[in-house]
ZAROVEX-99704 format. One record per residue (C-alpha): residue number from 1; residue in one letter; x, y, z. Coordinates in Angstrom, 1 decimal. Layout:
REM residues N
[NUM, 'A', [X, Y, Z]]
...
This chain:
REM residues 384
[1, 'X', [119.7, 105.3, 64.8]]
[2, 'X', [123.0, 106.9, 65.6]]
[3, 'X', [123.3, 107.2, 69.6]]
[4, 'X', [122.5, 111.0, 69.5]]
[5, 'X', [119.9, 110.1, 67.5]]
[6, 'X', [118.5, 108.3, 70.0]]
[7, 'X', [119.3, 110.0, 72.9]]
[8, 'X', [117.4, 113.4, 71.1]]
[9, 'X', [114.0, 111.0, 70.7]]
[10, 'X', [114.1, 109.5, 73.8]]
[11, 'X', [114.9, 112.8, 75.5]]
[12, 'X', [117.9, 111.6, 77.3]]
[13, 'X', [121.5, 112.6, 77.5]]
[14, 'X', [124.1, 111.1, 74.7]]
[15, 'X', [126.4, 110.6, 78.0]]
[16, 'X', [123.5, 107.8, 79.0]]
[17, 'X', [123.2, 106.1, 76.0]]
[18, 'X', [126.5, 105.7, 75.5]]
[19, 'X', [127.1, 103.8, 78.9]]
[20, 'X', [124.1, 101.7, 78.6]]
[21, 'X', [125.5, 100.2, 74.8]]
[22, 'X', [128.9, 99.7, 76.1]]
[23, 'X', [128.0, 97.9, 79.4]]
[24, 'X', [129.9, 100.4, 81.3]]
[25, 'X', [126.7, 100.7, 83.6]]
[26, 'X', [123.8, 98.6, 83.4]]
[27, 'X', [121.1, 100.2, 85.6]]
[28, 'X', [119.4, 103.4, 84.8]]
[29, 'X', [116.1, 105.3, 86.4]]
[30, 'X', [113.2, 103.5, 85.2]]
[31, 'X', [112.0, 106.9, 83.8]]
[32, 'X', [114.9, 107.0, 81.7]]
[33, 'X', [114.8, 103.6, 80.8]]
[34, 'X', [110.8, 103.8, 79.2]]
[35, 'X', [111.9, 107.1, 77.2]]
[36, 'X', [114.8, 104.9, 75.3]]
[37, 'X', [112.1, 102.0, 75.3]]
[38, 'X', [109.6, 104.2, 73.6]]
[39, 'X', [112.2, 105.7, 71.0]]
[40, 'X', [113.0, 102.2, 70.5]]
[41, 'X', [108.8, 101.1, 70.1]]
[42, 'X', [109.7, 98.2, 72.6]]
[43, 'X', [108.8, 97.1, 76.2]]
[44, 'X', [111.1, 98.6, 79.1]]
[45, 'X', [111.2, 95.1, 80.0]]
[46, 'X', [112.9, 94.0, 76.7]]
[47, 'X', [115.8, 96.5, 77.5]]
[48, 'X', [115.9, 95.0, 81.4]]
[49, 'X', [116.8, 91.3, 80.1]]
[50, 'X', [113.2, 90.1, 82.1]]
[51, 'X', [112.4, 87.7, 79.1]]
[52, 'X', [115.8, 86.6, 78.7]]
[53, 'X', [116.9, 86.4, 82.3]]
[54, 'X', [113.9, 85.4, 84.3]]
[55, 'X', [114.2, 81.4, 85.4]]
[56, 'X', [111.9, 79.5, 82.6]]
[57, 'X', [110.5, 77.0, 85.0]]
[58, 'X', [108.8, 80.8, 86.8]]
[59, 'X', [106.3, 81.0, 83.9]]
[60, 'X', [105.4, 77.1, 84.7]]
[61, 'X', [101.7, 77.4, 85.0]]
[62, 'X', [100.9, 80.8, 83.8]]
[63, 'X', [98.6, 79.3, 81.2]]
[64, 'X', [96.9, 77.4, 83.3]]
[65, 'X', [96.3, 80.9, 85.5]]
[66, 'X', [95.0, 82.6, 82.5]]
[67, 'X', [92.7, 79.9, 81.4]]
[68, 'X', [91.3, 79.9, 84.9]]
[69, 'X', [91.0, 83.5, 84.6]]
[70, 'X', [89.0, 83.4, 81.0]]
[71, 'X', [86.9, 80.4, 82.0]]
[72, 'X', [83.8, 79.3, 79.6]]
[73, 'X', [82.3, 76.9, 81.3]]
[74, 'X', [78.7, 78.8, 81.4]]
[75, 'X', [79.1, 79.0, 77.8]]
[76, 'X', [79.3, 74.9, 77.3]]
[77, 'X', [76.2, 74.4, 79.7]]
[78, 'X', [78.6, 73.1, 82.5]]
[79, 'X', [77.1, 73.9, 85.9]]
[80, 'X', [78.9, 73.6, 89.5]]
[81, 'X', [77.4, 70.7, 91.5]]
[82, 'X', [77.4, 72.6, 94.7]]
[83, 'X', [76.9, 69.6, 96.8]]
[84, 'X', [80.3, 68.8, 95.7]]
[85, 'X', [82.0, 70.0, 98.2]]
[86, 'X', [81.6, 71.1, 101.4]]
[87, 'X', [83.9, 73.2, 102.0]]
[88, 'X', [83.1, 75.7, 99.3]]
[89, 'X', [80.4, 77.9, 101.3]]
[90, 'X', [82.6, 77.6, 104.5]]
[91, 'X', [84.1, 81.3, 104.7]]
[92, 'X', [86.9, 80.1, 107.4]]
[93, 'X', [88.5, 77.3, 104.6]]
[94, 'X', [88.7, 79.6, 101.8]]
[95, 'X', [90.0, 82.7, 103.6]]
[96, 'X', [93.0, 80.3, 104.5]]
[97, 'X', [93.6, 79.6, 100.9]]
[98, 'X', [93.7, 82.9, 100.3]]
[99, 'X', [96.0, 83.5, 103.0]]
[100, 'X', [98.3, 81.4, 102.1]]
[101, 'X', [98.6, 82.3, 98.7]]
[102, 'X', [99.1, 86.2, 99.9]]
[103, 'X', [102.0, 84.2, 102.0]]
[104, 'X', [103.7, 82.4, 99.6]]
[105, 'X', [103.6, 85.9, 97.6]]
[106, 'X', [105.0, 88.4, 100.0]]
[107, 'X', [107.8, 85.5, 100.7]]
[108, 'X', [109.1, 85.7, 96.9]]
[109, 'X', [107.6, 82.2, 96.0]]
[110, 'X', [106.2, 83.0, 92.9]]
[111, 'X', [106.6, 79.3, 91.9]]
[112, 'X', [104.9, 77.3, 93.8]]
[113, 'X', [101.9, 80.0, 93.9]]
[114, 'X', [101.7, 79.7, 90.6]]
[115, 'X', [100.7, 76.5, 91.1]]
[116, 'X', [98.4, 76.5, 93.0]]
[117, 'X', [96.5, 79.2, 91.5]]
[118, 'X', [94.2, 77.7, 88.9]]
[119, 'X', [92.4, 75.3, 91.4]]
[120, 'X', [92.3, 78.3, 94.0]]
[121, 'X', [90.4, 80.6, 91.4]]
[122, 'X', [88.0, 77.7, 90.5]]
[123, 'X', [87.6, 77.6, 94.1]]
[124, 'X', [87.1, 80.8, 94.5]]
[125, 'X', [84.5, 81.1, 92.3]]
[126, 'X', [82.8, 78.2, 92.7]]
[127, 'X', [82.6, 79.3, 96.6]]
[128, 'X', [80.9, 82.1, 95.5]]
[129, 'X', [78.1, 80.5, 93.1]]
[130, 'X', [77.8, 78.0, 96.9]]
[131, 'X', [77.7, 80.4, 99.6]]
[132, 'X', [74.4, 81.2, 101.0]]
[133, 'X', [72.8, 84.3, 100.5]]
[134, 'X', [74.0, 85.8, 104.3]]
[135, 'X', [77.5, 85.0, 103.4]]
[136, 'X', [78.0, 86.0, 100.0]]
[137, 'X', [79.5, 89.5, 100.5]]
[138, 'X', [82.2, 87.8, 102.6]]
[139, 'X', [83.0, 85.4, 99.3]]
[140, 'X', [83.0, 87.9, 96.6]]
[141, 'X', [85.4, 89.7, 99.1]]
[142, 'X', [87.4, 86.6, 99.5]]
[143, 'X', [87.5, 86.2, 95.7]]
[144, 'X', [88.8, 89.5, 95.2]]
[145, 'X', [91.5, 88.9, 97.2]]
[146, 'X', [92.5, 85.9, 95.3]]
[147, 'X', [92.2, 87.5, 92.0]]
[148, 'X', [94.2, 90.6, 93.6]]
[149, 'X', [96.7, 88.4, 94.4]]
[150, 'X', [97.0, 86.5, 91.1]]
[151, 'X', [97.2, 90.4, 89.4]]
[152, 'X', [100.3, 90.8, 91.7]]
[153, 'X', [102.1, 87.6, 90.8]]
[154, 'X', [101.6, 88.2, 87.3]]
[155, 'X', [102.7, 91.7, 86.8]]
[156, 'X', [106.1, 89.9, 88.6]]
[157, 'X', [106.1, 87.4, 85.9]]
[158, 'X', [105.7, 89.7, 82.8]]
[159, 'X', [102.2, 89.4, 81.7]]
[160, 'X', [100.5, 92.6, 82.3]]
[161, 'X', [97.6, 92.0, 80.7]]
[162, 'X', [96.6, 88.9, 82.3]]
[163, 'X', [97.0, 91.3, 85.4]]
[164, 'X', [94.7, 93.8, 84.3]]
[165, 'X', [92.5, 91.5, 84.0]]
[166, 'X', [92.4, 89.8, 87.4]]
[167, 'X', [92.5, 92.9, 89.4]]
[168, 'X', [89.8, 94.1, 86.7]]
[169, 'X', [87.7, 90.8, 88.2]]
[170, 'X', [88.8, 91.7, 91.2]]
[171, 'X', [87.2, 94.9, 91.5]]
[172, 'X', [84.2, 93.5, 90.0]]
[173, 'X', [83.6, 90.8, 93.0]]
[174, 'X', [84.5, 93.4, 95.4]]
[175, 'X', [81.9, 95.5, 94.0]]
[176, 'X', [79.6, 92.7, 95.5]]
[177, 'X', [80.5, 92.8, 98.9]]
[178, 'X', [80.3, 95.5, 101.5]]
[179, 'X', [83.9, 96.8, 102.3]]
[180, 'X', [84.5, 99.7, 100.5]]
[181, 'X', [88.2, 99.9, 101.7]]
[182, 'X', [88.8, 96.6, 99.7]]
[183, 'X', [87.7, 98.4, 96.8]]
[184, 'X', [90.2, 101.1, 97.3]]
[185, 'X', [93.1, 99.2, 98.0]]
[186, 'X', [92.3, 97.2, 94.2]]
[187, 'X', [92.1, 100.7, 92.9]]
[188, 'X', [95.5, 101.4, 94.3]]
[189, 'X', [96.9, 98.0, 93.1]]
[190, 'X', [95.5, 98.9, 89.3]]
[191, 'X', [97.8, 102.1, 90.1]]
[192, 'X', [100.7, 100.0, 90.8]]
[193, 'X', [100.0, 97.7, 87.7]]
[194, 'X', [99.9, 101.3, 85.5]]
[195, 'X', [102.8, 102.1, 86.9]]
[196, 'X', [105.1, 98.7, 86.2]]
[197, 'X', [103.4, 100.0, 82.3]]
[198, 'X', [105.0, 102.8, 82.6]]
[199, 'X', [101.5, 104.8, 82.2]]
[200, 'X', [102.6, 107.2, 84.8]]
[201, 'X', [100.1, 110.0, 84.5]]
[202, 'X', [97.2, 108.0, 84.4]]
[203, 'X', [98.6, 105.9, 87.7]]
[204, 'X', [99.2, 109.0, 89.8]]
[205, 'X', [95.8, 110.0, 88.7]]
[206, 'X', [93.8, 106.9, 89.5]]
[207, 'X', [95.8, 107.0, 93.5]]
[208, 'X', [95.2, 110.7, 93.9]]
[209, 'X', [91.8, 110.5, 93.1]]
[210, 'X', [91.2, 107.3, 95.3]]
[211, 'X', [93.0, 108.6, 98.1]]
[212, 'X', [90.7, 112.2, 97.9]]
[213, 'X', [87.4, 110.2, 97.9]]
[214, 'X', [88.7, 108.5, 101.4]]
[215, 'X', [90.2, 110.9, 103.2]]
[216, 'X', [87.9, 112.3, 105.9]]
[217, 'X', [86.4, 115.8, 106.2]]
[218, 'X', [87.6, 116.3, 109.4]]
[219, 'X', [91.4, 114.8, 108.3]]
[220, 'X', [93.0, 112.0, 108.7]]
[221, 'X', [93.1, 112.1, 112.6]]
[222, 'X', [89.6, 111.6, 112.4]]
[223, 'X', [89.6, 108.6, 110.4]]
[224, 'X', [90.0, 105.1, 111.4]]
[225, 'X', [93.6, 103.3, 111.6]]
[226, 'X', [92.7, 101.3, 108.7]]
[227, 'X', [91.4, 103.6, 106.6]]
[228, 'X', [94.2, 105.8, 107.3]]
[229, 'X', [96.8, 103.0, 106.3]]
[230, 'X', [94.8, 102.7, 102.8]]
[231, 'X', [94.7, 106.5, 102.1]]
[232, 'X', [98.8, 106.4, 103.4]]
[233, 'X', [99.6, 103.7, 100.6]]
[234, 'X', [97.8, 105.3, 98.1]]
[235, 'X', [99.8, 108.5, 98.5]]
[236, 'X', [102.7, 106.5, 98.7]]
[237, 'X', [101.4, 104.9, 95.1]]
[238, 'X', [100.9, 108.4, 93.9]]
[239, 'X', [104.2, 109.5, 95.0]]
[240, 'X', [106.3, 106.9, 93.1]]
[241, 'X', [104.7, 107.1, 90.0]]
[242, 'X', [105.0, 111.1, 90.0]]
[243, 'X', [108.6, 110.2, 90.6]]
[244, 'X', [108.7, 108.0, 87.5]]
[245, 'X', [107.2, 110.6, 86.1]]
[246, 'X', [109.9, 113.0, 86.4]]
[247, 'X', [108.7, 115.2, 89.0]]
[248, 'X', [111.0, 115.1, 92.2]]
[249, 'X', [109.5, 117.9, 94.1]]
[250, 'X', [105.5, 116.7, 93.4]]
[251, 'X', [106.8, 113.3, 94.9]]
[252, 'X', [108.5, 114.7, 97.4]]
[253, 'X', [105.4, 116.3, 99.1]]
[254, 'X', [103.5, 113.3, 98.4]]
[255, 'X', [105.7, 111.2, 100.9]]
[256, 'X', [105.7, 113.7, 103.2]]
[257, 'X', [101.6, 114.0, 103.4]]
[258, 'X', [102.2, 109.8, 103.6]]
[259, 'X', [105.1, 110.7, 106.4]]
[260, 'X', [102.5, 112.3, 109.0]]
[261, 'X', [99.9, 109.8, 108.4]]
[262, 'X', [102.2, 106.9, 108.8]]
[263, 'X', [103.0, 108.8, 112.2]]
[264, 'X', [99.9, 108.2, 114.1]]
[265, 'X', [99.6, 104.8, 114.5]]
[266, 'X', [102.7, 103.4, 113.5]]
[267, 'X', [104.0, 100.3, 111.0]]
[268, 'X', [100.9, 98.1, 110.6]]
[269, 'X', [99.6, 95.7, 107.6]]
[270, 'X', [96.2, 96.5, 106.4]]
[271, 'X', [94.3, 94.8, 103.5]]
[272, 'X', [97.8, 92.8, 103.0]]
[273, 'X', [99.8, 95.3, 102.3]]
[274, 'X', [102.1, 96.9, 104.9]]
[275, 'X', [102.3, 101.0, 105.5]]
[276, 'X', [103.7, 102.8, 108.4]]
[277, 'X', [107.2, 104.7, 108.9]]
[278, 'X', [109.0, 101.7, 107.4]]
[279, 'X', [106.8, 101.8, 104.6]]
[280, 'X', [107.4, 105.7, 104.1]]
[281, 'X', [111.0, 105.2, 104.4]]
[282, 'X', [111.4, 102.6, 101.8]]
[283, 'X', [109.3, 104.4, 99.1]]
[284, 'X', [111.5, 107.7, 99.7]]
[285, 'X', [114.8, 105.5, 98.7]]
[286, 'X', [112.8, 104.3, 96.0]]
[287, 'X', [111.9, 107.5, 94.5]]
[288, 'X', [115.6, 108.9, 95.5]]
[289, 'X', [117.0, 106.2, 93.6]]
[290, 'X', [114.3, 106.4, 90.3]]
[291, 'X', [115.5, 110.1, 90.0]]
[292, 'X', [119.1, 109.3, 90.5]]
[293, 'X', [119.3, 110.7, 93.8]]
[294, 'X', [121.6, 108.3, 95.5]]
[295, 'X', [123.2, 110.6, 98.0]]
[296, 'X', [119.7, 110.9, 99.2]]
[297, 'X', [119.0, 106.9, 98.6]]
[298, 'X', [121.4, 106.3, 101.2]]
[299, 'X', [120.5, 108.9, 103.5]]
[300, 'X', [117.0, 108.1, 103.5]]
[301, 'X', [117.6, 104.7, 104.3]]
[302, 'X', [119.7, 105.1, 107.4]]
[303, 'X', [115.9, 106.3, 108.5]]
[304, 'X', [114.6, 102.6, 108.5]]
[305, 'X', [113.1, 101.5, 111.8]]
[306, 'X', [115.5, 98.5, 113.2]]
[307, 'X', [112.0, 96.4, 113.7]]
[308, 'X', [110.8, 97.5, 110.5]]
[309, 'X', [107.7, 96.0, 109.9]]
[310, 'X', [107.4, 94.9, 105.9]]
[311, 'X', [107.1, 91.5, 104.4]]
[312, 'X', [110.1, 89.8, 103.1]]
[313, 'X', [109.9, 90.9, 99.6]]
[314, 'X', [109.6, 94.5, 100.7]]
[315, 'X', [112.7, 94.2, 102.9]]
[316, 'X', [114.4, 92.7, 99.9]]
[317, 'X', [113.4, 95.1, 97.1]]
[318, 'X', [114.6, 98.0, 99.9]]
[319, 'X', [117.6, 96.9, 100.1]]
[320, 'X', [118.0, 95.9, 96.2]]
[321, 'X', [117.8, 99.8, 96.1]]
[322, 'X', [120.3, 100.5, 98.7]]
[323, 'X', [122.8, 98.3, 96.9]]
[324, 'X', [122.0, 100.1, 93.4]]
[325, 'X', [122.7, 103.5, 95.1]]
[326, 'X', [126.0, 102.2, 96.9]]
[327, 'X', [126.7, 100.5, 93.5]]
[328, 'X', [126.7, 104.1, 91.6]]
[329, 'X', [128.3, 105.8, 94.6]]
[330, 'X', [131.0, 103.4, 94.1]]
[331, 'X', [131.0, 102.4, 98.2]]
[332, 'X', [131.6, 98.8, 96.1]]
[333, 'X', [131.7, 96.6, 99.4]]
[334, 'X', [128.8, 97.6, 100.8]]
[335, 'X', [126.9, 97.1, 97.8]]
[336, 'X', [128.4, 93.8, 97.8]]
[337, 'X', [127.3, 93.0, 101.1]]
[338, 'X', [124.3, 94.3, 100.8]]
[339, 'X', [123.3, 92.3, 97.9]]
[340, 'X', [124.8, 88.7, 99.4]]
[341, 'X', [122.5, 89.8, 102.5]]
[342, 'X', [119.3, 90.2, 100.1]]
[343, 'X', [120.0, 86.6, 98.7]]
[344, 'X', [120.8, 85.2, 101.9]]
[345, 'X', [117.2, 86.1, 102.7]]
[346, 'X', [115.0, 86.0, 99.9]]
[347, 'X', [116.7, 83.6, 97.7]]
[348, 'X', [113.5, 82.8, 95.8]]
[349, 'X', [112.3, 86.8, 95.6]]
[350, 'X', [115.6, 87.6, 94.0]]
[351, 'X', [115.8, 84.5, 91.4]]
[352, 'X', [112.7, 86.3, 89.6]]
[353, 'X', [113.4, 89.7, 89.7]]
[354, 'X', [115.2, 91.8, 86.9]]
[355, 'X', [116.3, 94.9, 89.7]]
[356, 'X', [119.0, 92.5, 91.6]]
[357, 'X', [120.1, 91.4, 88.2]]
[358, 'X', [120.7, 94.6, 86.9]]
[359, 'X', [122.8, 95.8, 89.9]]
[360, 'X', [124.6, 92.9, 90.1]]
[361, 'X', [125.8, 92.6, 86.4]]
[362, 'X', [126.9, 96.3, 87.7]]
[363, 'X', [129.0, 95.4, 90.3]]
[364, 'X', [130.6, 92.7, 89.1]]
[365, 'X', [132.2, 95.0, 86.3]]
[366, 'X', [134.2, 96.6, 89.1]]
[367, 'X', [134.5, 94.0, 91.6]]
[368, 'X', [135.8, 90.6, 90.8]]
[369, 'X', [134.9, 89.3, 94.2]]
[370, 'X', [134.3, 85.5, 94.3]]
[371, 'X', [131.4, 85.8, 96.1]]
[372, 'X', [129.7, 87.7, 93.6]]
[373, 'X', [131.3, 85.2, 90.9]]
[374, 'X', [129.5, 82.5, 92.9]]
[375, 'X', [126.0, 84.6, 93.0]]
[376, 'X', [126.3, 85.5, 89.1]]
[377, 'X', [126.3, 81.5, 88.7]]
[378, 'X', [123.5, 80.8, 90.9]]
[379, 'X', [121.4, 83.4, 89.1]]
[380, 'X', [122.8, 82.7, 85.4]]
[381, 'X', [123.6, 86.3, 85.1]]
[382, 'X', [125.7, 86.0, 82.4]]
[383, 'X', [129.8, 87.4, 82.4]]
[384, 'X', [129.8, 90.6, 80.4]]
């Protein structure tokens, strides 16, 4: 395909195409970035580098998640001995495995989750085969938050269908327990997992329609700070994939719904996921940033609370954007800065993400800084 060609069926401009082939920019809107992909018949990820410039040693395990995932041990004739262990019916010791793999995931340490993943899972579910009958809604519940949090991981690590089905089992053990916010929240994590797919439609339509069956008759005043912080993240899950979608203004409206909801009660973390002003704030840059907006980006971002309250891989992806929209606006030492900063502080987020990557390839085409020298090194991005 000539590079018209390809711009016509992917529905982008020639200018775009052009740039992306010759390395004169390396990051693009994800929107524009799944038309070419599509054109193409390939994964967006393909065109990001993920497969080629993810660390090796992050997939270390991955098969052993799946397998754990896909288990057929009720098929052999193996049974759990639950007098085994102990600890499986007692609720307290599994929630802190499950807390602590929820930790190591919001700090960036996909590796060392990983690995502890298969035994949690057979945990997990051997906990909930243990558990007596008055504690087995808290279990299922406990499981789906394990599987929810293997979905997460994975979508990070390339392997989307694995993914869909953990939050799929997920949903499933929630569906056995009593907390109908939990099986909300999964609903709104499917979204997210559709998405990183680039099914756009289909996400803003499973978050829309989540977020109508919770939100009170009465409004969102009437509801309870929770179950306001669920209804606010699933807006916020609509709005971002309308924007990938290519619809500025529908987002637009979106985050400002999730705007005066997130103003009642403030920055909080509900079903482990943070949502507040900060949260609000970050998701605007995003979707400023996926539409090309980067005037706005930057704007938006000088609205970030000083104690904003979001796990370290939010604060890191947030900034990630910032750089990006400094990067394009060529404010070149910011973007610099900004970028050491986000390494500095989530060293292991940024070693498995493609985003940083991509912007920093960028920047090093127009700024021959050292220090960036030194952080292309460190991350094996590659001298163009």
């Amino acid at each position: 395909m000539t590079q018209r060609e390809l711009a016509e069926a992917a529905g982008v401009s020639v200018k775009l195409v052009q740039a992306l082939e010759q390395n004169d920019r390396m990051t693009s809107s994800i929107g524009s970035l799944v038309k070419i992909a599509d054109a193409l018949d390939r994964d967006p990820g393909d065109l990001l580098g993920r497969r080629r410039s993810l660390p090796s040693t992050a997939h270390t395990g991955v098969q052993e998640v799946l397998r754990a995932l896909t288990p057929v041990d009720d098929l052999l004739g193996e049974v759990v001995d639950e007098g085994q262990d102990e600890d499986l019916a007692d609720v307290d010791a599994v929630r802190r495995a499950v807390d602590y793999a929820w930790g190591l995931y919001w700090s960036g340490r996909y590796e060392p989750l990983i690995g502890i993943l298969p035994a949690a899972l057979a945990q997990l579910a051997a906990a909930g085969h243990a558990a007596p009958s008055t504690g087995a809604a808290a279990m299922h519940e406990l499981r789906a938050r394990g599987l929810w949090v293997t979905a997460c991981v994975l979508v990070h690590l390339g392997h989307p269908a694995g993914a869909y089905l953990a939050v799929r089992q997920a949903l499933d053990a929630a569906g056995h327990g009593t907390d109908d916010l939990l099986d909300a929240v999964l609903r709104g994590s499917l979204s997210w997992q559709m998405l990183a797919q680039g099914r756009y439609t289909e996400a803003t339509g499973l978050a829309l329609r989540t977020a109508k069956a919770l939100e009170p008759e009465g409004g969102t005043g009437a509801a309870s700070p929770q179950r306001r912080s669920v209804y606010g993240s699933l807006l916020i899950s609509a709005a971002t994939a309308t924007a990938r979608g290519g619809r500025a203004a529908a987002a637009a409206e979106l985050l400002d719904e999730a705007g005066r909801v997130a103003a009642l009660d403030g920055d909080r973390t509900d079903y482990e996921s943070p949502f507040g002003p900060s949260q609000v704030v970050m998701q605007t840059v995003d979707v400023a940033v996926v539409t090309e907006d980067y005037d706005q980006a930057v704007i938006a971002a000088r609205a970030m609370p000083r104690a904003a309250a979001l796990p370290l891989a939010a604060r890191a992806r947030h900034l990630t954007d910032v750089a990006l929209a400094r990067t394009q606006l060529g404010d070149l030492t910011h973007a610099r800065d900004t970028l050491l900063t986000v390494h500095a502080m989530a060293p292991d987020w940024m070693a498995h993400q493609h985003l940083p990557r991509q912007v920093l390839a960028e920047l090093r085409l127009r700024d021959r800084n050292p220090r960036l020298r030194d952080l292309a090194r460190a991350l094996g991005v590659t001298e163009n």
